[in-house]
Residue frames as qw, qx, qy, qz and C-alpha x, y, z in Angstrom:
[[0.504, -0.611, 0.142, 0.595, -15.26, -9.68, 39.01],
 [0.158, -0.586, 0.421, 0.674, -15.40, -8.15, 35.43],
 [0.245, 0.074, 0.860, 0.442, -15.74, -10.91, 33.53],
 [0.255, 0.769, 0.586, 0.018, -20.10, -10.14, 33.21],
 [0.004, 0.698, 0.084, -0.711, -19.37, -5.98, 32.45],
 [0.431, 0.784, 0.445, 0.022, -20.38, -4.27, 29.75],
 [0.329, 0.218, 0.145, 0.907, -18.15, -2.30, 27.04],
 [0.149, 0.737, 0.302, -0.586, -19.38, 1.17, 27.71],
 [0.560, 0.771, 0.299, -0.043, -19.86, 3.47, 24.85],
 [0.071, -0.909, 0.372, 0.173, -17.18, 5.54, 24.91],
 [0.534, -0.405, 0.722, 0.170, -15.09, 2.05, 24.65],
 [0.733, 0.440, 0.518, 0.020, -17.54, 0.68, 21.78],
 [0.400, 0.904, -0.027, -0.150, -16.89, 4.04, 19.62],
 [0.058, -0.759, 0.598, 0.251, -13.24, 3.62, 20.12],
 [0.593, -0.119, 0.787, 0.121, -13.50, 0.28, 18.90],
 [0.493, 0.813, 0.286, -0.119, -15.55, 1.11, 15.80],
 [0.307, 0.922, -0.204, -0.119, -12.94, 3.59, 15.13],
 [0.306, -0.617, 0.683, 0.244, -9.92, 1.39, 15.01],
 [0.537, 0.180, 0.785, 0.251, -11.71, -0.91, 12.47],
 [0.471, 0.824, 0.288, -0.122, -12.34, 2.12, 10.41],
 [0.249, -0.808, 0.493, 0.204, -8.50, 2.84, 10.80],
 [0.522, -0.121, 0.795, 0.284, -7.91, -0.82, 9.71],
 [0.584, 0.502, 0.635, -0.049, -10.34, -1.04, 7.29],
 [0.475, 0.871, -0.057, -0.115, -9.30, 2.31, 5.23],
 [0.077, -0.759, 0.572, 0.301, -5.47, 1.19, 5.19],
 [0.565, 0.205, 0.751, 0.275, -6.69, -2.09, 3.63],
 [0.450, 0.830, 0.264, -0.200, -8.74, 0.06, 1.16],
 [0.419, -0.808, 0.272, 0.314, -5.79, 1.70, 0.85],
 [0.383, -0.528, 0.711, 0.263, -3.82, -0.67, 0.07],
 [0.613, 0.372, 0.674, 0.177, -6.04, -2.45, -2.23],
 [0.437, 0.882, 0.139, -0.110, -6.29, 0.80, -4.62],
 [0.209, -0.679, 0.638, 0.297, -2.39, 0.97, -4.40],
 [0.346, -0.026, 0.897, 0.274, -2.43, -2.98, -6.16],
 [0.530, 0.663, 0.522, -0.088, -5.31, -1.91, -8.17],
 [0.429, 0.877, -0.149, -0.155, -2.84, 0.78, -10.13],
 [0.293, -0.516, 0.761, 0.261, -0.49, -1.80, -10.21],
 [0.560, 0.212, 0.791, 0.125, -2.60, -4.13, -12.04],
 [0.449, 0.872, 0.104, -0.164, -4.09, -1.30, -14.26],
 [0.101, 0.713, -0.642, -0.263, -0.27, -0.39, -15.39],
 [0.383, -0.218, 0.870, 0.219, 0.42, -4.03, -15.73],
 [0.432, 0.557, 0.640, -0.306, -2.46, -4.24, -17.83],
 [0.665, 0.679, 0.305, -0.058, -1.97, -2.06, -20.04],
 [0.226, -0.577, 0.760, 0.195, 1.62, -2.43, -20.43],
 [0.539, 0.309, 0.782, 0.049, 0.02, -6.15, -21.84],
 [0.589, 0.719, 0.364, -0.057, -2.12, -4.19, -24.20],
 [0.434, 0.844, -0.235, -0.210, 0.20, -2.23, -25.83],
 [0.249, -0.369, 0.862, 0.242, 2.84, -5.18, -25.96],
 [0.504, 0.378, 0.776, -0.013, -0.19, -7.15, -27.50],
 [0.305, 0.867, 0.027, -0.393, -0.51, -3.94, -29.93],
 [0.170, 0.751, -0.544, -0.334, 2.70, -3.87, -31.08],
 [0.373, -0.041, 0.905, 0.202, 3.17, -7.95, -31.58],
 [0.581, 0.584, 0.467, -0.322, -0.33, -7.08, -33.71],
 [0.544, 0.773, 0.047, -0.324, 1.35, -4.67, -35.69],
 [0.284, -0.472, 0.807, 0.213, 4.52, -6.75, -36.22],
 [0.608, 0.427, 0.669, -0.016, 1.92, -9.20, -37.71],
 [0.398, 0.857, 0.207, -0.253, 0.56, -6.90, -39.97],
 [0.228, 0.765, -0.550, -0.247, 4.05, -5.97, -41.64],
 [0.407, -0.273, 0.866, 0.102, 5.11, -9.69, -41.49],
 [0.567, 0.468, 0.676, 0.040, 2.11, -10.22, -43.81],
 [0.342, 0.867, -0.024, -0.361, 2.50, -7.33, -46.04],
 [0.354, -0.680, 0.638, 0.071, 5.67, -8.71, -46.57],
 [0.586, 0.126, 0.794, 0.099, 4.79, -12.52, -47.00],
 [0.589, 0.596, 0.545, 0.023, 2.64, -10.78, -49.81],
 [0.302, 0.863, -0.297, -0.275, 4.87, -8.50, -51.40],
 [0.364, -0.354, 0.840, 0.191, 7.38, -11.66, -51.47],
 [0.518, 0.151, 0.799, 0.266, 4.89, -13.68, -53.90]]
């Protein structure tokens, strides 16, 4: 009563195409959190810059002191 039938094609294709639907709004979404991590990233580096050059004057310093 159904249960043995066969997707037809027409049914397969539409199925195909709804996991290409899903699949590009994950994509999507991953490239969305991928310029979030880039910005967070290098937001880091240039906080890690500037604590560098904080260094750098903290020693110039240390040695203009002795």
């Amino acid at each position: 009563m159904g249960w043995g039938k066969k997707i037809t094609t027409p049914a397969k294709i539409a199925i195909v195409e709804d996991l290409i639907r899903a699949e590009e709004a994950h994509l999507q979404q991953l490239e969305q959190q991928n310029q979030q991590l880039e910005q967070q990233v290098n937001a880091e580096r240039q906080h890690v810059e500037r604590l560098k050059q904080w260094l750098r004057e903290l020693e110039v310093d240390l040695d203009t002191a002795l």
